[in-house]
Structures are given as structure tokens and as C-alpha cells.
N, C-alpha and C positions, 0 to 999 in steps of 0.2 A: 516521429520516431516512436518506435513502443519498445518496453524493454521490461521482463519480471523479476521480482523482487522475492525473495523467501520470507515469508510471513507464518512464523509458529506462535500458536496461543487461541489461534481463534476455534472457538466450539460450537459457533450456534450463527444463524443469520444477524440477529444485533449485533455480534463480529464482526463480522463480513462489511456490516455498511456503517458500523465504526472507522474500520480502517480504509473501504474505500473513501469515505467522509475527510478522513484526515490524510489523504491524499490528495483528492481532488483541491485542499486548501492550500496546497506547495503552489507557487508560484510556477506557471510554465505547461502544469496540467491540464492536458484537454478533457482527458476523462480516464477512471482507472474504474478497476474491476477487481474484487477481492473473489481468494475460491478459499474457502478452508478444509473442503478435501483434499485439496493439490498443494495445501500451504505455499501459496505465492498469491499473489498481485501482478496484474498487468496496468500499464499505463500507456496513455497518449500524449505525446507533447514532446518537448525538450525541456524539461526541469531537471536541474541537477540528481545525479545518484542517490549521492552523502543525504543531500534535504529529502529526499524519500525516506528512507532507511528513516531519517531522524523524525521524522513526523508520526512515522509509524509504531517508533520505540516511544514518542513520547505520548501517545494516546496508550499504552499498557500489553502491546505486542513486541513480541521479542520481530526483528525484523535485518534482513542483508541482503546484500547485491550478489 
């Protein structure tokens, strides 16, 4: 299942593979994909929402469903 996420904060590619980094760490993730032009995240897998969002707020991005 894939499903995007709004991701505000990120400015530069270290961003990008920050927050795909602390994504791919959720439990359930097959693979995600950060855009910081599009401010979102795409994922693969069945991992919970809430644990997206929270992985992402807690690496220093503002982050929701």
C-alpha cells in the first residue's frame, strides 16, 4: 500500500534523505521517498500512519497525514 505524508521543514537534499532515513526505520516500511519541493513523503508498505508522522516529527520535521 503507499500512502503521502505532508513533510514541512526540509530545505536541501540532507533533508530529503534525513526524513526518508527515518522512515524507512518504522516498522512495516518497504521503501519511502522524500520531495521537499512537494513537501510530502511517499511510502511503501503497511506501517502504521500515527508511527510515520511520529518518526518524522521526531528526526526535526514538522510532519501529518
Amino acid at each position: 500500500m503507499s500512502r503521502t505524508i505532508t513533510v514541512e521543514g526540509m530545505s536541501c537534499g540532507h533533508c530529503e534523505q534525513s526524513v526518508t532515513d527515518a522512515l524507512e526505520g518504522v516498522e512495516g516500511v518497504e521503501s519511502a521517498t522524500a520531495d521537499r519541493e512537494s513537501e510530502s513523503a511517499t511510502v511503501e508498505g503497511d506501517a502504521d500512519t500515527d508511527a510515520l508522522v511520529s518518526a518524522v516529527n521526531e528526526a526535526g520535521y514538522d510532519a501529518s497525514a
